[in-house]
N, C-alpha and C positions, 0 to 999 in steps of 0.2 A: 687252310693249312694242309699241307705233304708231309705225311712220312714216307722214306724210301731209303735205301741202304748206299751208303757211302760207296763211293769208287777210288779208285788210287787218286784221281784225280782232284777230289774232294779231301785228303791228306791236310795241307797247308791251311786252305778253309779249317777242319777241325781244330787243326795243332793254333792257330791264332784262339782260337773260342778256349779251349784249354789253357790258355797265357790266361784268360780272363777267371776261370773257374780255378784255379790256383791263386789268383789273385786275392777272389774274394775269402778263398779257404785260408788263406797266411793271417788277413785281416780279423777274422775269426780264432784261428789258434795259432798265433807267431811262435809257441815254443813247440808245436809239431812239424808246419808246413811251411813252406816257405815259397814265395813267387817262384815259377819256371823260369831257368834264366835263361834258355836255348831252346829253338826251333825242335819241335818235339814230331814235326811232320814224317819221317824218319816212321816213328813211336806206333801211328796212327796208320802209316800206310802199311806195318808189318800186320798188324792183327786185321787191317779190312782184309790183306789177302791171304789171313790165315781161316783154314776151313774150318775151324772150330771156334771162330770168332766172327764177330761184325759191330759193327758202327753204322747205326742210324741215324739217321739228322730228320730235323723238322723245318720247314721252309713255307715263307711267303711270297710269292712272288719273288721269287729268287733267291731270298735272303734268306740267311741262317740264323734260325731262329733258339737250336737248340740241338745238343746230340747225347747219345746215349752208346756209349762201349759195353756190350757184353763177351763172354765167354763161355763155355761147355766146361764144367767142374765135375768134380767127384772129391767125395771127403777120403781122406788118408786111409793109406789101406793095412789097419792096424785090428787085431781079433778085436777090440772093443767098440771098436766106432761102428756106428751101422752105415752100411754102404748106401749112397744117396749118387743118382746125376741132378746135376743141378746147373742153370744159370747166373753166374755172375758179374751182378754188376759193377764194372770197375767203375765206370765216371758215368755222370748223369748231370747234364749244365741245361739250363734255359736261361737264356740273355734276362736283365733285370727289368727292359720293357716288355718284355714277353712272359712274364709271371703271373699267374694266379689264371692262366685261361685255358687251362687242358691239356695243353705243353708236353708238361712232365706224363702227367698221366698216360698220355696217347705214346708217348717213346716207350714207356712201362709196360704198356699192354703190348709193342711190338716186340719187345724184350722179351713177353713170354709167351706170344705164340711162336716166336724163334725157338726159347726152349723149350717147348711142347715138341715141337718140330725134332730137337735135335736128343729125345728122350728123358729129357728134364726133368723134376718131380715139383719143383719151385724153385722161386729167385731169391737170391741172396746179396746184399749190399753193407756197404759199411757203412757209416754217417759219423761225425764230427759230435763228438756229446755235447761242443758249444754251438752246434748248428740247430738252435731247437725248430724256426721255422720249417727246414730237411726232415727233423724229426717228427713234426705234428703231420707234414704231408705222407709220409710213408708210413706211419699210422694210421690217418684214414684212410689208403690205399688196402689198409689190415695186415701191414707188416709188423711183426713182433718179432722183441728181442731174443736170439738163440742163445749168443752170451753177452757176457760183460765184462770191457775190458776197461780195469782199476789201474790206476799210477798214484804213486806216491812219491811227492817230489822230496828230494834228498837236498 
C-alpha cells in the first residue's frame, strides 16, 4: 500500500469514492445525510490546489483504495476560546474491501504529519453518533470527544 497526495488529476477518482462514502453515511443516518447527487470532482480539485489543504489517497497497485481530506484550522477568535492551529479532518473513506488492515490508520498518520508540518497542535474530526464502528476506530487511534453535539427531535 501508497500513500501519497492527490493531484488535480486524481479530482474525479476522489469525487467517485466520495459518491460511495456518502452513500454509506445516508444509510447510517437518512435524517442528516443524504447520497451526493452530483459529480463533486469540482469539490476535491479546489482544496488539492488549495495551500492550506490536501487530499491523500491510499493505493494498490493502482487502485484506490482510500482517501483522507484535511485542512489547516484555527478555533474562532473570540476572548474565550483558547487559540489552537489544528488539522481538520473533513472526510476519511476506505473502500469496504479494504477495511480493517491499516488503511485508515496510515491516511491518519499522514494527516498529522501534514499538520505538524503546517503548525498544528492535533486533529480534529467529526463522526456520525450512528457510526459506532468510526467511532471505536478513532478511539483506539486515542481520539476523544471535545464536545457533543445533542438533537432533540420535534
Amino acid at each position: 500500500m501508497n500513500i501519497r497526495l492527490a493531484t488535480a488529476k486524481d479530482a474525479a477518482l476522489v469525487a467517485r469514492q466520495y459518491l460511495q462514502l456518502t452513500a454509506e453515511m445516508a444509510k447510517l443516518a437518512p435524517a442528516v445525510i443524504q447520497p451526493a447527487a452530483i459529480d463533486q470532482s469540482g469539490y476535491f480539485k479546489d482544496y488539492i490546489e488549495d495551500a492550506n489543504a490536501d487530499v491523500f489517497l491510499a493505493e494498490t497497485d493502482g487502485e484506490l483504495l482510500g482517501f483522507l481530506l484535511v485542512v489547516a484550522a484555527t478555533t474562532q477568535a473570540d476572548p474565550e476560546v483558547v487559540f489552537h492551529r489544528f488539522g481538520f479532518v473533513i472526510d476519511l473513506y476506505v473502500t469496504p474491501k479494504a477495511r480493517k488492515q491499516g488503511i485508515g490508520r496510515a491516511l491518519l498518520a499522514a494527516a498529522a504529519d501534514w499538520t505538524r508540518a503546517h503548525d498544528g497542535e492535533f486533529l480534529q474530526l467529526n463522526v456520525l453518533g450512528q457510526d459506532v464502528g468510526a467511532r471505536q476506530f478513532y478511539q483506539r487511534l486515542g481520539f476523544t470527544p471535545a464536545s457533543l453535539t445533542l438533537t432533540q427531535q420535534l
